[in-house]
C-alpha positions as CSV (number, residue, x, y, z in Angstrom):
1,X,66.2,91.5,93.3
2,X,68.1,94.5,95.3
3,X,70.3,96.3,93.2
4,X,73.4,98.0,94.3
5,X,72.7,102.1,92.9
6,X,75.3,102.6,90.5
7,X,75.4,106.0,91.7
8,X,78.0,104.4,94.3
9,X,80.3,103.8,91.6
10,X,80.1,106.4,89.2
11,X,80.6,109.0,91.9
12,X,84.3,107.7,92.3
13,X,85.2,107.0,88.7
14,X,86.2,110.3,86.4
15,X,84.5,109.9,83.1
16,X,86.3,112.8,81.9
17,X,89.9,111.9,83.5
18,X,89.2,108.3,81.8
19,X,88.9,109.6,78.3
20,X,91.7,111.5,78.2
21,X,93.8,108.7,78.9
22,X,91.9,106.7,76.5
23,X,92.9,109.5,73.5
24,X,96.4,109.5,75.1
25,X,96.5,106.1,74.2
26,X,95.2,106.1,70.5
27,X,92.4,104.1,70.8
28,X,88.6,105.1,70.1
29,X,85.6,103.7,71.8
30,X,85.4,100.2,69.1
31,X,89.0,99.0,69.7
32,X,88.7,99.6,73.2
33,X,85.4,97.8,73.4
34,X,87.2,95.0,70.9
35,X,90.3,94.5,73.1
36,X,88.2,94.4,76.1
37,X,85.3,92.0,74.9
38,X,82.8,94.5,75.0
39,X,80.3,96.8,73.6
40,X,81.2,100.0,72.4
41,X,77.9,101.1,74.2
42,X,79.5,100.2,77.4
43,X,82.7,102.3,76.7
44,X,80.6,105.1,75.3
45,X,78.5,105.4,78.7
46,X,81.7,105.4,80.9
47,X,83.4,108.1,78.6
48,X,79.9,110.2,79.6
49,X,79.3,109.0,83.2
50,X,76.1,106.9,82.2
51,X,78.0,104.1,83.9
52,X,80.8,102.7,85.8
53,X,83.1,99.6,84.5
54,X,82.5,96.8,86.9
55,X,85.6,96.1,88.6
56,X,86.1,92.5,86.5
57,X,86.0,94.8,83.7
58,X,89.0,97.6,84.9
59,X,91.9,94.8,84.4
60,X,90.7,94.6,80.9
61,X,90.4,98.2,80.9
62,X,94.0,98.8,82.1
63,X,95.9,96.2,80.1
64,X,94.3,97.2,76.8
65,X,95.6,101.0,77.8
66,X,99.1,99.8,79.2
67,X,98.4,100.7,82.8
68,X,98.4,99.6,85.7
69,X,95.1,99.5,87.7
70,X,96.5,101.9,90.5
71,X,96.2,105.0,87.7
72,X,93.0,104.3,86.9
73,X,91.1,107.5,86.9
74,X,89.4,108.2,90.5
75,X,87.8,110.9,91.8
76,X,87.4,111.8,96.2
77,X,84.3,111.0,97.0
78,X,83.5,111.5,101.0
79,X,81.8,108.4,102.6
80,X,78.6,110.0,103.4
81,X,78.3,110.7,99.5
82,X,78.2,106.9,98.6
83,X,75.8,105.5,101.1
C-alpha cells in the first residue's frame, strides 16, 4: 500500500498556533476529542506535531472551537518543502 508521508501535512499545520486557540476556547484535549468523535491521543499528537488532522476531521475540529475552517492554524510552507 503507498502511503502519502504525513510530513506533507504537518509541515503546513501549526501545532503550537492550534493549541493556543484550543485553550482560548476552554476546552482540554478529552472534550475536544469527545465533541469531535475522537481519541484524545489523536488531539494530543496534533497539539505536539506527531500528526496532522485529516481534512474530514478539521470541520469537526472548527465547529467544536466556533471557527470557521478559514482560521484554522497554517503555517507557509514553500512547494519544494512538501514534495
Amino acid at each position: 500500500m503507498n502511503k502519502q508521508p504525513t510530513q506533507t501535512r504537518e509541515s503546513i499545520f501549526a501545532c503550537a498556533a492550534f493549541a493556543d486557540i484550543m485553550k482560548q476556547s476552554g476546552l482540554n484535549q478529552i472534550q475536544l476529542a469527545t465533541i469531535c468523535g475522537l481519541e484524545r491521543k489523536a488531539v494530543m499528537r496534533w497539539i505536539h506535531g506527531g500528526a496532522c488532522p485529516r481534512l474530514d476531521d478539521v470541520a469537526k475540529i472548527c465547529a467544536a472551537l466556533g471557527m470557521d475552517e478559514i482560521r484554522l492554524p497554517l503555517k507557509e510552507v514553500k512547494h519544494e518543502d512538501i514534495l
